[in-house]
Backbone as CSV, one residue per row, in Angstrom:
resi,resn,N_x,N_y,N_z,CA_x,CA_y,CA_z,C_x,C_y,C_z
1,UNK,0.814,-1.213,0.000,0.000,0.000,0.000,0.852,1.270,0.000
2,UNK,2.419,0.887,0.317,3.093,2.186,0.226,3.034,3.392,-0.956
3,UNK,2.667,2.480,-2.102,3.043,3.411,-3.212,1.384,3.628,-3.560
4,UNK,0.664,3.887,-2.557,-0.619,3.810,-3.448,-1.055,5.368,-3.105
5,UNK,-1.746,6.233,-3.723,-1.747,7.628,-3.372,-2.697,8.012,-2.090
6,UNK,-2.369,9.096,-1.502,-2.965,8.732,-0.007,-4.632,8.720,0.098
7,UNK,-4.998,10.132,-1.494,-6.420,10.053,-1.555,-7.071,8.814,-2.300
8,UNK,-6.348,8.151,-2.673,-6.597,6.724,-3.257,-7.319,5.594,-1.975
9,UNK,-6.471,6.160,-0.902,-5.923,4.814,-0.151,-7.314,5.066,0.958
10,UNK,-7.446,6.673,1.055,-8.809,7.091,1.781,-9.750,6.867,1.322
11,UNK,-10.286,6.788,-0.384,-11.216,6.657,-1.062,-11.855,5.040,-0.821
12,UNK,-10.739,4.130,-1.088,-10.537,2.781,-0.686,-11.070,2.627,0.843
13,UNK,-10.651,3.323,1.630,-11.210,2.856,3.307,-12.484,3.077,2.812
14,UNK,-13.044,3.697,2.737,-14.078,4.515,2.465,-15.283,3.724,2.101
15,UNK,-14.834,2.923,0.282,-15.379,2.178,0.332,-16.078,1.172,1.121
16,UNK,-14.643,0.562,1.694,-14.748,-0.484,2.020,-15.009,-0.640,3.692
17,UNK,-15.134,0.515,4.392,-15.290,0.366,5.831,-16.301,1.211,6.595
18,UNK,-16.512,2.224,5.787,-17.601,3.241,5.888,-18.391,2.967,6.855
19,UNK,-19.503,1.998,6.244,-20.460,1.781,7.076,-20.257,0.843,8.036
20,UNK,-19.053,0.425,8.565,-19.007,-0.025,10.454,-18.437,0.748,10.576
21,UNK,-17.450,1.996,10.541,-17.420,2.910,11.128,-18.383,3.596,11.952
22,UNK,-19.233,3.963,10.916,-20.223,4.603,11.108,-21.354,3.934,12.251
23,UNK,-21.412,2.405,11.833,-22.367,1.546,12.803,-21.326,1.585,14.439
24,UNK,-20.026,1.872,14.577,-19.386,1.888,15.966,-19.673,3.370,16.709
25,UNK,-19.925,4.157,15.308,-19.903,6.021,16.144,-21.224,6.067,16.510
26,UNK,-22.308,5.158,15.535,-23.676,5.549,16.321,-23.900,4.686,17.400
27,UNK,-23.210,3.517,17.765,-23.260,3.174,19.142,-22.594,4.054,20.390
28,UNK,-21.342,4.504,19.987,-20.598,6.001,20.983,-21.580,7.083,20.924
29,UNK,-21.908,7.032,19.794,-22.852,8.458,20.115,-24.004,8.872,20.447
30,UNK,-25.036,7.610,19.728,-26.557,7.224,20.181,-27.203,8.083,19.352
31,UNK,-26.447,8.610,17.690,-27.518,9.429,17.044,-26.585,9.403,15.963
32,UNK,-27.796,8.968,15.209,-27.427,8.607,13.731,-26.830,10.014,13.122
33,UNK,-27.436,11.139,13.151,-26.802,12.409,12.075,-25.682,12.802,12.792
34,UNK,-25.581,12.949,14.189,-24.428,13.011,14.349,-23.113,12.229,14.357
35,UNK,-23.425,11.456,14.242,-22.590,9.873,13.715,-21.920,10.016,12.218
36,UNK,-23.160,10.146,11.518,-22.714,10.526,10.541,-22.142,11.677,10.110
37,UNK,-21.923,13.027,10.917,-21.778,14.236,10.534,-19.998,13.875,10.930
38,UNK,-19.993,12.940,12.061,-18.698,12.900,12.544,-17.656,11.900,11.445
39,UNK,-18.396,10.798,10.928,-17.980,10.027,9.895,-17.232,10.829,9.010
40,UNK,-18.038,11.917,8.146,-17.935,12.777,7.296,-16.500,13.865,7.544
41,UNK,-16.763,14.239,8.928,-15.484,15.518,9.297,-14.365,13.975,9.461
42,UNK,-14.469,12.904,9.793,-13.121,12.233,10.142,-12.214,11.544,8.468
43,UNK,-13.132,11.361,7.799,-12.366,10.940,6.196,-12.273,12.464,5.734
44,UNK,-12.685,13.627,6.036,-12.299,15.014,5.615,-10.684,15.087,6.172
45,UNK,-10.729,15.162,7.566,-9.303,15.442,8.268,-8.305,14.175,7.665
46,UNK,-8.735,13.082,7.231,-7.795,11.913,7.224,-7.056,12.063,5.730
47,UNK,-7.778,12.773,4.968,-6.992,13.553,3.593,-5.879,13.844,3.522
48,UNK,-5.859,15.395,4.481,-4.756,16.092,5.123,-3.771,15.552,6.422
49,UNK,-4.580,14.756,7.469,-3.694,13.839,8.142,-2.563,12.543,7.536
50,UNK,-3.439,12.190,6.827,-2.163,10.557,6.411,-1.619,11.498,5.110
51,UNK,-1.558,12.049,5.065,-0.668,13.235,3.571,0.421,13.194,4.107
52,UNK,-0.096,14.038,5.399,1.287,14.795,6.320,1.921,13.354,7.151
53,UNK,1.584,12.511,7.879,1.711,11.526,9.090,2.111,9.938,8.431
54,UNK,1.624,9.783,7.106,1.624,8.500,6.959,-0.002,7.805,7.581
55,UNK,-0.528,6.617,6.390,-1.709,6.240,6.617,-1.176,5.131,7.924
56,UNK,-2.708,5.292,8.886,-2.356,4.402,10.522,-2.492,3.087,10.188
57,UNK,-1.637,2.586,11.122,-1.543,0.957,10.982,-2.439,0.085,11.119
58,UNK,-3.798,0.989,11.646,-5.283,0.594,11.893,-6.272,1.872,11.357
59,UNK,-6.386,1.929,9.935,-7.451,3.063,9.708,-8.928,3.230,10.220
60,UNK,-9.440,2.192,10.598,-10.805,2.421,10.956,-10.464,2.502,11.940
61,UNK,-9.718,2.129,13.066,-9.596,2.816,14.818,-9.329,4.254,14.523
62,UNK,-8.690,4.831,13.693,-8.180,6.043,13.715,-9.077,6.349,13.396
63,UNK,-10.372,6.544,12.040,-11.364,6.959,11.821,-12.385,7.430,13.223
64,UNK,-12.519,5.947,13.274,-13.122,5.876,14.777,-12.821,6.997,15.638
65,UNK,-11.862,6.699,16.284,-11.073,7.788,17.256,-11.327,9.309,16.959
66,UNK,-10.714,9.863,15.232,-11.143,11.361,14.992,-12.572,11.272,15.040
67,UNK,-13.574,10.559,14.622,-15.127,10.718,14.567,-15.296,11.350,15.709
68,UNK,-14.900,10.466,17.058,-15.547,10.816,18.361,-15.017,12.147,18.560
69,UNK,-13.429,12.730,18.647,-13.116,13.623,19.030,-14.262,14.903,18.241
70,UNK,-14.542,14.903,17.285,-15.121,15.987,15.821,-16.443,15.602,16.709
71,UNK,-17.062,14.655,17.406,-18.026,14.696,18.014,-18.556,15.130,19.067
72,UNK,-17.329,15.702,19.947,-17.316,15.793,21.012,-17.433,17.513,20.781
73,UNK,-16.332,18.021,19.904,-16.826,19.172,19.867,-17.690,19.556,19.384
74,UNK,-18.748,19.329,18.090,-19.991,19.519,18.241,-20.598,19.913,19.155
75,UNK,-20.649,18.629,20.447,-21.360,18.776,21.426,-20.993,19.956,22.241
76,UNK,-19.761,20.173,22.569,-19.704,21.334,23.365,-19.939,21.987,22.593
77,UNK,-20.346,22.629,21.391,-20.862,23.813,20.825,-22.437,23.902,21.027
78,UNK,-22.884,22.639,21.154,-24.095,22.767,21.467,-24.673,22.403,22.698
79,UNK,-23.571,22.164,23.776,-23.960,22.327,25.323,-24.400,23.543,25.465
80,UNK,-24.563,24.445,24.960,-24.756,26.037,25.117,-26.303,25.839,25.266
81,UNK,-26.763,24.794,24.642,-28.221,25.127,24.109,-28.761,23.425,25.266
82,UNK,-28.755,22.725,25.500,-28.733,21.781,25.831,-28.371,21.097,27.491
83,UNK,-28.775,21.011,28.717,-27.992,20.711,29.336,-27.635,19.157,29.346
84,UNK,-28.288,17.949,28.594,-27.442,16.747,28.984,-26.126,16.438,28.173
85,UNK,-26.026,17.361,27.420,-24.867,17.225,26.617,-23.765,17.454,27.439
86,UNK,-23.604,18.073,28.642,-22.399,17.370,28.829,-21.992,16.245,29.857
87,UNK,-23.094,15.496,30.087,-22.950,14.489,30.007,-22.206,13.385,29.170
88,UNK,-23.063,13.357,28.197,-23.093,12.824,27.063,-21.209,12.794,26.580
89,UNK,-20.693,14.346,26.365,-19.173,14.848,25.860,-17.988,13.764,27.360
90,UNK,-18.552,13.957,28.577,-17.529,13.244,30.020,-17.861,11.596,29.404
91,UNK,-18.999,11.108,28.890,-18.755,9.774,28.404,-17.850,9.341,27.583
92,UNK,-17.983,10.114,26.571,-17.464,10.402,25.056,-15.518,9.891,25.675
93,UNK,-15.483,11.447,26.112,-14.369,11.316,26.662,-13.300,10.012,27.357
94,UNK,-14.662,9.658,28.220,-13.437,8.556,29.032,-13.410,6.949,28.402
95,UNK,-14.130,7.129,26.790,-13.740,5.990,26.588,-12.537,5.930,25.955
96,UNK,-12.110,4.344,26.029,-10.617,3.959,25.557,-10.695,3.361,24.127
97,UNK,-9.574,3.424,23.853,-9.369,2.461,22.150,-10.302,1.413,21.779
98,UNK,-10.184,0.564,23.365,-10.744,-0.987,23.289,-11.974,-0.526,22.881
99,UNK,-12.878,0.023,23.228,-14.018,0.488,23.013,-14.387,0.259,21.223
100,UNK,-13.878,0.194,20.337,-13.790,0.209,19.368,-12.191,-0.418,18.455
101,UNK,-12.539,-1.681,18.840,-11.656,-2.881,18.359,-11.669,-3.461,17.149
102,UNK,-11.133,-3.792,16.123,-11.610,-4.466,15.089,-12.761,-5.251,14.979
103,UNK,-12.925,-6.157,16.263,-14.130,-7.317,16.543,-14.925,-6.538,16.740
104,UNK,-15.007,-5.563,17.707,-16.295,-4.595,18.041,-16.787,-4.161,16.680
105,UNK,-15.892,-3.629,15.743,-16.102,-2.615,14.283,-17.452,-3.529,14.030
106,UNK,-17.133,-4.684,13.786,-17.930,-5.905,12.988,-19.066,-5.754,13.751
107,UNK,-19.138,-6.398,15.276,-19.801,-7.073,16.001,-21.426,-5.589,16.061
108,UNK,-20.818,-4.516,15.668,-21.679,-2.779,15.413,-22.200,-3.089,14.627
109,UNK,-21.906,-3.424,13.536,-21.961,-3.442,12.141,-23.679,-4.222,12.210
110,UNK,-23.468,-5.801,12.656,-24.420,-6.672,13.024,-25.659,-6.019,14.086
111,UNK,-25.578,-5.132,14.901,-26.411,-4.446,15.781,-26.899,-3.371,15.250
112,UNK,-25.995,-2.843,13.991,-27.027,-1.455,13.649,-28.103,-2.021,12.154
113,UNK,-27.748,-3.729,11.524,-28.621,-4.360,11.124,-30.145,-4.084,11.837
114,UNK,-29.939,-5.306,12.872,-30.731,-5.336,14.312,-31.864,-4.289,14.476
115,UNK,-31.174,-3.123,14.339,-31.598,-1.891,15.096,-32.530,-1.778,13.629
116,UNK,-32.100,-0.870,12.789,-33.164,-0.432,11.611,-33.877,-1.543,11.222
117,UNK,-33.776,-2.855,11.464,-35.037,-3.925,11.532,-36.026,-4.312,12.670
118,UNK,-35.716,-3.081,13.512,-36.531,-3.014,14.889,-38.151,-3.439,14.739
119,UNK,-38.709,-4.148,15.218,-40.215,-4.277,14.900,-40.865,-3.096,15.199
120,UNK,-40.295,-2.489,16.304,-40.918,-0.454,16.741,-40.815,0.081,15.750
121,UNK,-40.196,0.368,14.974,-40.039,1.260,13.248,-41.242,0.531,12.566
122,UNK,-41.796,1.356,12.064,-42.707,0.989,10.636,-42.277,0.229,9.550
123,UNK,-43.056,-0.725,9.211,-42.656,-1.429,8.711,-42.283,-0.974,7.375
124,UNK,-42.661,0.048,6.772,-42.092,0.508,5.152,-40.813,1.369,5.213
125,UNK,-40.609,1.254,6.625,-39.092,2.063,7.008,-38.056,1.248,7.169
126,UNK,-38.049,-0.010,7.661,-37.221,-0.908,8.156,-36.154,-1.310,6.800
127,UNK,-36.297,-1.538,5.993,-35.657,-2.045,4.950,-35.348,-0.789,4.437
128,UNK,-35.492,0.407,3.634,-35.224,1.701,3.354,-34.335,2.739,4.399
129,UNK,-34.019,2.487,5.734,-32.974,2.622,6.835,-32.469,1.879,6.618
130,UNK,-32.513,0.374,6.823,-30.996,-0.517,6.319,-30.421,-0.184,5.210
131,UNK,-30.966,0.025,4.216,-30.527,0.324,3.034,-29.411,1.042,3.118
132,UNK,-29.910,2.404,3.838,-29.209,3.984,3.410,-28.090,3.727,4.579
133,UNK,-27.891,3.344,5.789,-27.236,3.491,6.921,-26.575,2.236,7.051
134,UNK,-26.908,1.019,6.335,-25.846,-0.157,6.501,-25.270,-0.054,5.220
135,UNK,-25.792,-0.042,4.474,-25.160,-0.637,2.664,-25.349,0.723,2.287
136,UNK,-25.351,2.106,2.487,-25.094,3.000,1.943,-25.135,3.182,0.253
137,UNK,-26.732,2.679,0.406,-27.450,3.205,-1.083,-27.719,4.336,-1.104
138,UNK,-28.141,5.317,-1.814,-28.639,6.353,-2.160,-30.098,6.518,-1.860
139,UNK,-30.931,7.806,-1.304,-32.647,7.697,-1.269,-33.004,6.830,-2.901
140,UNK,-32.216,7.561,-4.088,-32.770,7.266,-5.728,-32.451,6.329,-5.616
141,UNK,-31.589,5.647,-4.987,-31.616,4.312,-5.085,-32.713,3.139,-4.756
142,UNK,-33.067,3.584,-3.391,-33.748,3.095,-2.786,-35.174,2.935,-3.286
143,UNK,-35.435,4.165,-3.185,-37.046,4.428,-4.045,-37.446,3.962,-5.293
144,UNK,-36.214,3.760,-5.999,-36.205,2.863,-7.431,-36.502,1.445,-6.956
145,UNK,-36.206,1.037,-6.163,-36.470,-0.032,-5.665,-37.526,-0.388,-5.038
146,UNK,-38.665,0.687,-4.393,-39.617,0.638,-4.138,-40.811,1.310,-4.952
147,UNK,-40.191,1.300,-5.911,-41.175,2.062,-7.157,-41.742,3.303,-5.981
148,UNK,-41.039,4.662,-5.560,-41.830,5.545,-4.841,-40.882,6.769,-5.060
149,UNK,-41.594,7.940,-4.967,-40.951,8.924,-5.061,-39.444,9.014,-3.764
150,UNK,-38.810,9.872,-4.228,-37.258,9.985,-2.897,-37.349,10.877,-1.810
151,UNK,-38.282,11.574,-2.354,-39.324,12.346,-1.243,-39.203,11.226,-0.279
152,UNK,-40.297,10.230,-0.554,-41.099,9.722,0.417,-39.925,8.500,1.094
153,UNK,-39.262,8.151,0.412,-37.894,7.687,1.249,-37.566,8.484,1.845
154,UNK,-36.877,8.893,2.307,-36.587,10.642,2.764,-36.938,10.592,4.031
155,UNK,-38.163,10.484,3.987,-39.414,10.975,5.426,-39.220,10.036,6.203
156,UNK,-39.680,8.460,5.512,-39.620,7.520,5.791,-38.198,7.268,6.788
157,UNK,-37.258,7.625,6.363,-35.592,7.340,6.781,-35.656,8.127,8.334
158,UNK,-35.997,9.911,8.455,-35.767,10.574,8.960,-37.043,9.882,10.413
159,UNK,-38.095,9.836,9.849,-39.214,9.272,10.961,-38.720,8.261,11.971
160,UNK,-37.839,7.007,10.964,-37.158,6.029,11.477,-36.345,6.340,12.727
161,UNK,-35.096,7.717,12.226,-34.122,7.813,12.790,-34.869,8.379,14.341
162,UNK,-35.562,9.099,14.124,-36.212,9.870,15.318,-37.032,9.140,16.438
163,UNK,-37.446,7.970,15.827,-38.282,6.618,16.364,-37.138,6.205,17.838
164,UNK,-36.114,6.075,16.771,-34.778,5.232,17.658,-34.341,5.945,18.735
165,UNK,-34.234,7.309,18.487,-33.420,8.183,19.444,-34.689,8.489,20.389
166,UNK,-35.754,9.114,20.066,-37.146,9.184,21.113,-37.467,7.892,21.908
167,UNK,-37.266,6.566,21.007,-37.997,5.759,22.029,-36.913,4.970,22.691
168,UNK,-35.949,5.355,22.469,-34.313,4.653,23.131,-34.071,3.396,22.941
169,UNK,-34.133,2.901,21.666,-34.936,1.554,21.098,-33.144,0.912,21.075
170,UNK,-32.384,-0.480,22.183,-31.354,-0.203,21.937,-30.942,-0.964,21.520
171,UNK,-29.281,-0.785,21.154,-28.516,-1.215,20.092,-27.919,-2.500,20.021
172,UNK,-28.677,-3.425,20.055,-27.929,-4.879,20.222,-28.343,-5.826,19.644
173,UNK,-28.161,-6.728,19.418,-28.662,-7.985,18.229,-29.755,-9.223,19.285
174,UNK,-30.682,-9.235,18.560,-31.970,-9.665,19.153,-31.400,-11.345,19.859
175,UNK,-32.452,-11.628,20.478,-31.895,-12.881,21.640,-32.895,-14.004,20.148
176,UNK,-33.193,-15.061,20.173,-33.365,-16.153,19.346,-34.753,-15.636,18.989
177,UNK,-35.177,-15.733,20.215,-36.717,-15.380,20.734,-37.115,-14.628,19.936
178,UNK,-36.361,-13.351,19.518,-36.770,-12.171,18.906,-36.248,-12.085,17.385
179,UNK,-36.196,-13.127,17.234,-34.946,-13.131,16.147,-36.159,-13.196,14.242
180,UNK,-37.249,-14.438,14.820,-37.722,-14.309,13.756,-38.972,-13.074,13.262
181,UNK,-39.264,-12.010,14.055,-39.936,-11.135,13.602,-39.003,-9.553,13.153
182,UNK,-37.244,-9.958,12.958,-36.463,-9.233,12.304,-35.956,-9.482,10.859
183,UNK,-36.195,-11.146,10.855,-35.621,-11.675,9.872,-36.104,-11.668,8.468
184,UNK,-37.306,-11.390,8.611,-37.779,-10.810,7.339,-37.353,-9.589,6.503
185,UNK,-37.295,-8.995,7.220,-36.876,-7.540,6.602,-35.431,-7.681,6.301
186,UNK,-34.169,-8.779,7.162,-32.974,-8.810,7.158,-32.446,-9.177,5.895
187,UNK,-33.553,-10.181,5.698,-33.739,-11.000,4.317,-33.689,-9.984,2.886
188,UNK,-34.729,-9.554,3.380,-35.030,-8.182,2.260,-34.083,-7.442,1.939
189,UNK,-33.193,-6.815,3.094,-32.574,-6.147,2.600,-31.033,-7.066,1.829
190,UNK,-30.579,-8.073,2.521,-29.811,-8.469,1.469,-30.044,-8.901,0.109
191,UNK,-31.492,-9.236,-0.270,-31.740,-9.406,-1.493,-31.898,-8.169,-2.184
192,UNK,-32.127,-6.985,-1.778,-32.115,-5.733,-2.615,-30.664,-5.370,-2.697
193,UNK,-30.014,-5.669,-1.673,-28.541,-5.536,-2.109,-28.189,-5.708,-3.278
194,UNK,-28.507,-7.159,-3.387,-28.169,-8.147,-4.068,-28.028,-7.861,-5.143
195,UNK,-29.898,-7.021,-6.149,-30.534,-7.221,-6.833,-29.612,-5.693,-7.582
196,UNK,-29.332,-4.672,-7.088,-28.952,-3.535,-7.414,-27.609,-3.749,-8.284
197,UNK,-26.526,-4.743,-7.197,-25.314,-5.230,-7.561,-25.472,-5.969,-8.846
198,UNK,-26.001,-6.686,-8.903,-26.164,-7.680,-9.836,-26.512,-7.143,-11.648
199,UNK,-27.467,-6.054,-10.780,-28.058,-4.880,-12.364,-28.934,-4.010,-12.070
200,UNK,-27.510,-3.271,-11.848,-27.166,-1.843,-11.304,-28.619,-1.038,-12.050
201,UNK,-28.749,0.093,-11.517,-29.767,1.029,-11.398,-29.861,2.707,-12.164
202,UNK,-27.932,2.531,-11.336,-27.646,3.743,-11.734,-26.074,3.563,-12.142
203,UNK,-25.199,4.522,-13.059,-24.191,4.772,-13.433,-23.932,4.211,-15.291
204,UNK,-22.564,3.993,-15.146,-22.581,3.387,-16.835,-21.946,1.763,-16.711
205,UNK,-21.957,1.108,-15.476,-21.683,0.143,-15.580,-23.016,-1.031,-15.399
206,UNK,-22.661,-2.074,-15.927,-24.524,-3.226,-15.846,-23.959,-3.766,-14.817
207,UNK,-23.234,-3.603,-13.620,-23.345,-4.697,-12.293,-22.726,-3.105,-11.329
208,UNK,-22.514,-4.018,-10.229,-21.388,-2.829,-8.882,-21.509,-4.083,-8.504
209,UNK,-19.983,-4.526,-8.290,-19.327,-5.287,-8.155,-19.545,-5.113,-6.165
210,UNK,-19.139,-4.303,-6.091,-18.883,-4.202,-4.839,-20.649,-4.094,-3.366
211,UNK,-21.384,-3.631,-4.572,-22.921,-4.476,-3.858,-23.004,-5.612,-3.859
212,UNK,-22.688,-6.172,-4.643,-22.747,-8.315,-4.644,-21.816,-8.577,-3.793
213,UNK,-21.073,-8.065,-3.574,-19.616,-7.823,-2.708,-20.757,-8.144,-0.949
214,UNK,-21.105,-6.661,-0.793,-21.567,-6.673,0.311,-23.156,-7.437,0.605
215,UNK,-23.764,-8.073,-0.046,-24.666,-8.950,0.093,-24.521,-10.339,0.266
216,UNK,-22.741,-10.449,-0.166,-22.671,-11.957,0.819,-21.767,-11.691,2.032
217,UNK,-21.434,-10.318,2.110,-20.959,-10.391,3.714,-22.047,-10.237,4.519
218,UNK,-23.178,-10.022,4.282,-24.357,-9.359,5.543,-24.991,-10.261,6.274
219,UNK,-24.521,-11.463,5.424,-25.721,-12.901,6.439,-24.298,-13.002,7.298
220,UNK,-23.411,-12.559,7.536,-22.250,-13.010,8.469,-21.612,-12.058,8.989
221,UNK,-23.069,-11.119,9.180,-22.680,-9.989,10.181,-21.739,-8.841,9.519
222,UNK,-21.208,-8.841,8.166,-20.404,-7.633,8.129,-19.248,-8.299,7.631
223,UNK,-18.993,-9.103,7.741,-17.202,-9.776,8.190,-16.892,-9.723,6.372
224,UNK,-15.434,-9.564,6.347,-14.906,-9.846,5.017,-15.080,-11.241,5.044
């Protein structure tokens, strides 16, 4: 990987790790936009960081790691307005590395499945949140897939997200018991994976290699 260019090598994480990143910051953080807002500022800084530093010997811990910090200040910008936030920033704070381990990356990955297949979410939301927040389709994507305007994905996504954080719906992978009134939708969404990868929707290529890619990692939790 030495000789590979650094925005190459970020573009590449990116691809390929994105969304458990993202599934470890919304367990640290307990909110999807800010999860994601932090996702976003940490492959921004990692441009200009591994330019200057050399890429880390563990990029998604480092991802990880800048997410929370870019998260933390958020929050104190908006402790102003808020008092449990700083709460929330002294948690943030005193966690350690372990907190976000390679096994953990994965083991997120499988729980934020879980979570947007919550039986509490509506059911025309459950599969259209996995979509956008595990496999990082597009709304046009999505809605092509549900023959519906991107509007109404959109709503659908945002209603979801607000469901989770209002009703504190939490983040962990269902016990057996609970297992078969998720599995439908789990189903679903790897077959729309599937179906996109296979013949593609959008761009100038007839497959994305890398959706068929991620529709046979998802029955195994995430794992390469």
């Amino acid at each position: 990987m030495a000789d590979v260019p650094v925005t190459a090598r970020v573009e590449q994480v990116y691809r390929e790790d994105s969304r458990r990143i993202l599934a470890t910051l919304i367990r640290l953080l307990g909110d999807f936009d800010l999860a994601e807002e932090a996702l976003h500022e940490a492959f921004f800084v990692a441009v200009e960081r591994w330019q200057r530093d050399g890429v880390p010997d563990n990029p998604r811990a480092w991802l990880v790691s800048t997410g929370r910090f870019k998260a933390i200040d958020v929050l104190r910008r908006r402790a102003v307005f808020n008092a449990s936030r700083p709460m929330l920033i002294a948690q943030l704070e005193a966690l350690e590395q372990a907190d976000w381990s390679d096994e953990d990356v994965e083991d997120d990955r499988l729980r934020l499945i879980f979570t947007c297949c919550h039986p509490a979410l509506a059911a025309d939301a459950q599969v259209p949140l996995t979509l956008r927040e595990v496999c990082d389709l597009t709304t046009e994507e999505i809605a092509r897939a549900f023959l519906c305007a991107p509007t109404t994905i959109a709503q659908r996504i945002v209603r979801a997200k607000a469901k989770i954080r209002d009703a504190k719906i939490p983040y962990q992978v269902p016990t057996l018991t609970e297992l078969p009134e998720r599995l439908d939708s789990v189903l679903r969404v790897i077959y729309l994976v599937f179906n996109e990868g296979y013949s593609a929707s959008v761009g100038t290529e007839l497959t994305r290699e890398e959706l068929t890619r991620e529709a046979i990692r998802l029955p195994r939790g995430g794992g390469g």
